[in-house]
C-alpha positions as a Python dict, from the first residue, in 0.01 Angstrom:
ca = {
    (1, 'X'): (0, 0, 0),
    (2, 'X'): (295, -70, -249),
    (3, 'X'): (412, -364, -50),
    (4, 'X'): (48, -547, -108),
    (5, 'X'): (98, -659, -457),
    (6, 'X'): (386, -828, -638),
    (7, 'X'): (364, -906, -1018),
    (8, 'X'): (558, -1100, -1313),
    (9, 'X'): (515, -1181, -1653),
    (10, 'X'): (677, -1481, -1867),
    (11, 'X'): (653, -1608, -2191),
    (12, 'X'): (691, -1976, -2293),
    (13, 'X'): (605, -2202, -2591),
    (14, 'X'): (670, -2142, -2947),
    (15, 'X'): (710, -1803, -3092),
    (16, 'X'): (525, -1729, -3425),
    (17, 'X'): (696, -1588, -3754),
    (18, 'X'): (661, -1235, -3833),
    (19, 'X'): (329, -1094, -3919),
    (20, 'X'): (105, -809, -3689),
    (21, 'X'): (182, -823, -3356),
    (22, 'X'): (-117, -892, -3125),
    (23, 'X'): (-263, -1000, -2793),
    (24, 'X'): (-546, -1299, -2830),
    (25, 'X'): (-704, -1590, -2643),
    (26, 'X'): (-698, -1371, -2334),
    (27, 'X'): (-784, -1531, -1995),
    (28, 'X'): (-780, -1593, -1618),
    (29, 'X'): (-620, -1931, -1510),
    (30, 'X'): (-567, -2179, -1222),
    (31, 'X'): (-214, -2138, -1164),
    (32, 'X'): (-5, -2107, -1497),
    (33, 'X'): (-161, -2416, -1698),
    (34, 'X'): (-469, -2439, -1520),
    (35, 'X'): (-830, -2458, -1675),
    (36, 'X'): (-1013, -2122, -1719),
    (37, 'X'): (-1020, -1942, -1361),
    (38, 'X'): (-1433, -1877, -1339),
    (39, 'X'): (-1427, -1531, -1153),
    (40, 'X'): (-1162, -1276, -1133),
    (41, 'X'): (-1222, -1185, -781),
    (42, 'X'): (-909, -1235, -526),
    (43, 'X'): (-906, -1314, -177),
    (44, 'X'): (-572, -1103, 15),
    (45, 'X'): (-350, -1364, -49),
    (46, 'X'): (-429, -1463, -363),
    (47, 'X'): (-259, -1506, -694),
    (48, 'X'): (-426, -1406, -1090),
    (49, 'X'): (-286, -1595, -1376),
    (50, 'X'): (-338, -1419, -1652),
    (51, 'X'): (-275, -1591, -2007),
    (52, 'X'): (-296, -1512, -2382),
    (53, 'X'): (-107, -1586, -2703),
    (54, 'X'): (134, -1323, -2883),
    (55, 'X'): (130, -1354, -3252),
    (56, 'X'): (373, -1230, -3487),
    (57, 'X'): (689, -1198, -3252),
    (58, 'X'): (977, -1175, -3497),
    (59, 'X'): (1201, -1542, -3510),
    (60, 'X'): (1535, -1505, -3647),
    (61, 'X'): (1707, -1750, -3825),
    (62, 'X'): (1851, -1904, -3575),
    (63, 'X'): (1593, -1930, -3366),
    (64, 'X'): (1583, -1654, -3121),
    (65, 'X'): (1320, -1425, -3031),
    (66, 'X'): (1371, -1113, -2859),
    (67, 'X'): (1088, -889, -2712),
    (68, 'X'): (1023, -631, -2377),
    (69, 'X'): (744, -708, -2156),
    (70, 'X'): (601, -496, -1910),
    (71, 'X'): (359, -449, -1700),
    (72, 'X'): (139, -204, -1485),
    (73, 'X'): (-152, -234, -1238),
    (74, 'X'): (-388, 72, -1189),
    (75, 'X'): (-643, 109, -927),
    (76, 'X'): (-1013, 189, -1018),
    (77, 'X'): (-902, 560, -1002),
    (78, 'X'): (-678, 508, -1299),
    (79, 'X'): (-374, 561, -1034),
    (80, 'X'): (-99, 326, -1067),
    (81, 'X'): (-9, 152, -784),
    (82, 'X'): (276, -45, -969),
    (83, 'X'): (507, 50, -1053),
    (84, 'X'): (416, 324, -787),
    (85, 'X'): (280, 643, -964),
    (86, 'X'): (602, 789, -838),
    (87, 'X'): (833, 571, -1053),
    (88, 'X'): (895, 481, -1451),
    (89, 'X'): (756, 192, -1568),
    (90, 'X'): (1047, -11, -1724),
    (91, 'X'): (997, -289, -1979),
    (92, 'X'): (1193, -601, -1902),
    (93, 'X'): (1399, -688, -2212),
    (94, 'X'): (1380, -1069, -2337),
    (95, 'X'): (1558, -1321, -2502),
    (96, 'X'): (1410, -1617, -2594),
    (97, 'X'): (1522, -1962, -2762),
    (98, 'X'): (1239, -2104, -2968),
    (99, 'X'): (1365, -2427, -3208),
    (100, 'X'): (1006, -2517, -3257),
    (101, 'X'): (865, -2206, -3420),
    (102, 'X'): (516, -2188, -3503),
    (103, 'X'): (252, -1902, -3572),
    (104, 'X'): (191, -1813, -3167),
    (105, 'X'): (332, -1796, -2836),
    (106, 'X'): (127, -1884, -2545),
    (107, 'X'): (202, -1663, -2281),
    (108, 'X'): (99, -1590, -1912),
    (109, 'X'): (153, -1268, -1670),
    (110, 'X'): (59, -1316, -1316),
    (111, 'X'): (-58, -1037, -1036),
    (112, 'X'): (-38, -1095, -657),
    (113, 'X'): (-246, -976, -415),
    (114, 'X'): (-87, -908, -65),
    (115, 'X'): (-244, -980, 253),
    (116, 'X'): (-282, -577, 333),
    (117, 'X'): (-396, -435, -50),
    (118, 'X'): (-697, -300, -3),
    (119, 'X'): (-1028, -396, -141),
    (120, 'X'): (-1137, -254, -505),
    (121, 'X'): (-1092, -290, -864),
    (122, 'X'): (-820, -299, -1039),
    (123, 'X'): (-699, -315, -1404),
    (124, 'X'): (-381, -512, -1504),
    (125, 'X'): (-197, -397, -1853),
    (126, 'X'): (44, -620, -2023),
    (127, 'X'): (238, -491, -2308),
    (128, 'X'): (461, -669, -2555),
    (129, 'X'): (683, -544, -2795),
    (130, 'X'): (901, -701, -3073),
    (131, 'X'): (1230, -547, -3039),
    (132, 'X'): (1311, -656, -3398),
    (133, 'X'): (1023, -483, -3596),
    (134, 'X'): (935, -252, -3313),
    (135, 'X'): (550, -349, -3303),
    (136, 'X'): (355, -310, -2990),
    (137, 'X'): (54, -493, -2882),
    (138, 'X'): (-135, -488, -2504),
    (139, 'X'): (-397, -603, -2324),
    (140, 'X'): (-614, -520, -1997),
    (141, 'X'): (-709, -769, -1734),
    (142, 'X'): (-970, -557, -1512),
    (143, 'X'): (-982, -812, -1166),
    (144, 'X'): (-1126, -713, -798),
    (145, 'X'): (-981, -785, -486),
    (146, 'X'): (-1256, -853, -164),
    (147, 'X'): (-1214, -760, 141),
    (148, 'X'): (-956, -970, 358),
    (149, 'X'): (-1092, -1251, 500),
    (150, 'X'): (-1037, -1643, 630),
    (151, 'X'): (-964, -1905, 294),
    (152, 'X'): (-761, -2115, 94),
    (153, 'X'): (-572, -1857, -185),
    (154, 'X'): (-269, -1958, -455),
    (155, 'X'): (-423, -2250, -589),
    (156, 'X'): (-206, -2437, -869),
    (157, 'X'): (-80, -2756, -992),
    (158, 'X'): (274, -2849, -977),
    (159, 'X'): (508, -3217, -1162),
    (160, 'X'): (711, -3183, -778),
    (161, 'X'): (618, -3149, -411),
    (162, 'X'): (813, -2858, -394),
    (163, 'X'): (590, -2618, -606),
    (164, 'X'): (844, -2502, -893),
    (165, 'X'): (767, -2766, -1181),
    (166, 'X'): (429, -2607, -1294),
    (167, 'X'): (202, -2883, -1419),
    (168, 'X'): (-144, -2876, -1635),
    (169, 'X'): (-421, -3005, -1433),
    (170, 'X'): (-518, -3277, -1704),
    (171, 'X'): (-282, -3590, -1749),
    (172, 'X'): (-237, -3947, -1801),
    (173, 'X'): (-255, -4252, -1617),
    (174, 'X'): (47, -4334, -1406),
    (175, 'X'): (130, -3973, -1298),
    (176, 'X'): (170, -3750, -991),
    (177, 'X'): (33, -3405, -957),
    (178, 'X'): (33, -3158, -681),
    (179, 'X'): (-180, -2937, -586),
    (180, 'X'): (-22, -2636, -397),
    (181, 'X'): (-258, -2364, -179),
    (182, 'X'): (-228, -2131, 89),
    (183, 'X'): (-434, -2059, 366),
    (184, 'X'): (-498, -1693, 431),
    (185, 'X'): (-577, -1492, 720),
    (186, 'X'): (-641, -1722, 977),
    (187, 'X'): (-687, -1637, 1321),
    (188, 'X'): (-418, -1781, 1620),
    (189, 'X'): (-512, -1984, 1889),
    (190, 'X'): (-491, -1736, 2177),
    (191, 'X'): (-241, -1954, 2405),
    (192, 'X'): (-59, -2108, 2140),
    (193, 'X'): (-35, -1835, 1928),
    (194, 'X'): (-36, -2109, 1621),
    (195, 'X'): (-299, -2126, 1414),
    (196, 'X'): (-587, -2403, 1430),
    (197, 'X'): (-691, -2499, 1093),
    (198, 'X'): (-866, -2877, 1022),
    (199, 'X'): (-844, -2920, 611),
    (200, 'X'): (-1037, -3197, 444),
    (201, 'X'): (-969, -3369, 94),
    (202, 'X'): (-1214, -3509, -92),
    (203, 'X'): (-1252, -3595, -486),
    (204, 'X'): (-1566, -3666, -674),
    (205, 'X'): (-1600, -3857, -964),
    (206, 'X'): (-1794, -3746, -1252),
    (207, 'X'): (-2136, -3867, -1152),
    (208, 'X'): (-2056, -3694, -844),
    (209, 'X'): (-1947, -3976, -579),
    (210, 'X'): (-1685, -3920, -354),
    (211, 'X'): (-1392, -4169, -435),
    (212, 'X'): (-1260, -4169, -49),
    (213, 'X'): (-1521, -4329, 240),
    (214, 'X'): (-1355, -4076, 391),
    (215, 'X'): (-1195, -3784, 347),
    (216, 'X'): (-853, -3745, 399),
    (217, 'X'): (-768, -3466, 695),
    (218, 'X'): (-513, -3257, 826),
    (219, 'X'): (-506, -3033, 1089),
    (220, 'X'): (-229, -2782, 1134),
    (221, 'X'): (-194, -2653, 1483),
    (222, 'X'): (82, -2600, 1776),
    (223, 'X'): (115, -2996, 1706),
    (224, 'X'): (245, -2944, 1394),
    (225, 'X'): (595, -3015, 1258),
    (226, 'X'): (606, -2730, 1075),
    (227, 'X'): (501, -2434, 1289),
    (228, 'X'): (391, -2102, 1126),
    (229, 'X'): (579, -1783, 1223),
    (230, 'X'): (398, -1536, 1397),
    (231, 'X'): (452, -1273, 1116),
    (232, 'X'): (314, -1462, 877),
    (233, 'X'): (-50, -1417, 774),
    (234, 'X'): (-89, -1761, 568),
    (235, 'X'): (120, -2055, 527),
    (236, 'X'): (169, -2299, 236),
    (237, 'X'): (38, -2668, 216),
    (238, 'X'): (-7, -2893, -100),
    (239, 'X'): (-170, -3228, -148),
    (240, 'X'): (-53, -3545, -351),
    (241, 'X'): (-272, -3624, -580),
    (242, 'X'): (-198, -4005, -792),
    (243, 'X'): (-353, -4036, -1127),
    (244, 'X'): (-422, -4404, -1103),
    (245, 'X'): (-703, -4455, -1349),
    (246, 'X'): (-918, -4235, -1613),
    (247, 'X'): (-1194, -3980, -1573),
    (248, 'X'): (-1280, -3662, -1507),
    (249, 'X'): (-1263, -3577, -1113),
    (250, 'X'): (-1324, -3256, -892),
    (251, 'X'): (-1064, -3219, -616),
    (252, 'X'): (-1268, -3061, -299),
    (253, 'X'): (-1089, -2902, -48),
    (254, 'X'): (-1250, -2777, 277),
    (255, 'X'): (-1080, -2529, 540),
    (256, 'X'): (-1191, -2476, 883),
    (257, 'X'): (-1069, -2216, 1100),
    (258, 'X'): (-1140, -2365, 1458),
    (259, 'X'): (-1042, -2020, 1641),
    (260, 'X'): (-1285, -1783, 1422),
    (261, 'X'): (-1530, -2067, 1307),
    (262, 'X'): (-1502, -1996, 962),
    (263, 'X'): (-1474, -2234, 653),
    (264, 'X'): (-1381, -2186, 323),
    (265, 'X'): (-1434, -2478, 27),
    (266, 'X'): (-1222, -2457, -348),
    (267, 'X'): (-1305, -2677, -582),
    (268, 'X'): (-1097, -2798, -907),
    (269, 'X'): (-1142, -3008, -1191),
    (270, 'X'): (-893, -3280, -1259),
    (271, 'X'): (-879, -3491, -1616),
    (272, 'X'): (-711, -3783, -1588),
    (273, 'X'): (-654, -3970, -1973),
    (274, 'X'): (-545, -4256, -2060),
    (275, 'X'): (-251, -4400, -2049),
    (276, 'X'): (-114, -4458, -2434),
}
């Protein structure tokens, strides 16, 4: 369906000085400054970072960068599904401030996969052009989206609780990260209608031990504060995590859904250095 995918693209960092245009250090991401996303498969639900550099983008004197971006996602029939087959596909025209300058821009496009797109393959392209010299470059991100099903989707790193401050998932002593999820297609408690979902944290050193005795729970149910609408077919969560001392640590996180009896476990790497 055209409503089950949403995408965007965005470039940030420091654009490079005019040479040839192209698309390199291609890959899939955890969120937008992530590590290296291991398999390009998507739960319903779920997001794909894409990111890559763009070298050569024409800076002008004073700094400013201007370029189109667009992209388009194609099913494994080579039809288009967005823009729908039955539209244009229009570049989005760019302007960018760039005082640093540099040889390369590291850049990131990101594809959504709704809760009803259906299960396949799929091939994201991602096309940048220089407005100044006119150069073109693209890539193609070929991805696969399973069949809809109970786990925890959207998975990135954020500076605030609130999820809009996108954060690396490696820094220094004395900070606050936080890692923002979703949980996707639950089933609801038949009387409540809310759904019944026990999550538990747990982080491992690198040897492997778990740094809690315990790990930390939550359980979101028709005793929650925050109650999930009936329309909605996954709701947001997102766990503090303190970086109090140095290492390298894997955050687990375990879903249970209590109504269908399913569980779900994501696991990400955390590097924590020192402070200076």
């Amino acid at each position: 369906m055209l409503t089950a995918l949403a995408m965007a693209a965005v470039l940030g960092g420091a654009p490079a000085q005019p040479a040839d245009l192209k698309l390199t250090n291609v890959r899939t991401t955890v969120g937008e400054l992530g590590p290296t996303r291991e398999v390009s498969k998507l739960l319903p639900g779920d997001i794909l970072f894409i990111a890559y550099d763009v070298e050569g983008l024409t800076i002008d004197p004073l700094g400013l960068a201007q370029y189109s971006m667009m992209m388009e996602v194609s099913n494994a029939a080579g039809t288009r599904v967005l823009p729908p087959a039955t539209e244009k596909a229009e570049p989005r025209e760019l302007s960018e401030f760039v005082p640093l300058r540099g040889n390369k821009v590291p850049a990131r496009a990101y594809v959504t996969a709704g809760l009803d797109m259906p299960a396949g393959n799929y091939t994201c392209k991602v096309t940048v052009t220089d407005l100044k010299t006119k150069a073109t470059a693209s890539l193609n991100m070929k991805f696969e989206v399973a069949k809809k099903d109970f786990g925890i989707v959207a998975v990135y790193t954020s500076h605030d609780s609130r999820g809009e401050l996108s954060a690396p998932t490696t820094g220094q002593v004395g900070q606050t990260i936080y890692i923002q999820f979703s949980i996707a297609s639950f089933e609801r408690d038949p009387k409540t209608k809310q759904p019944d979902v026990e999550l538990e944290f747990q982080i491992f050193d690198a040897a492997g031990a778990a740094t809690l005795p315990t790990p930390r729970k939550h359980i979101q149910d028709a005793k929650s504060a925050q109650q999930v609408k009936e329309t909605d077919g996954a709701f947001a969560l997102q766990f503090p995590l303190f970086m109090n001392r140095p290492g390298k640590f894997t955050v687990e996180m375990k879903a249970t859904d209590r109504v269908s009896k399913k569980t779900f476990t994501y696991k990400l790497p955390v590097t924590v250095n020192p402070a200076n």
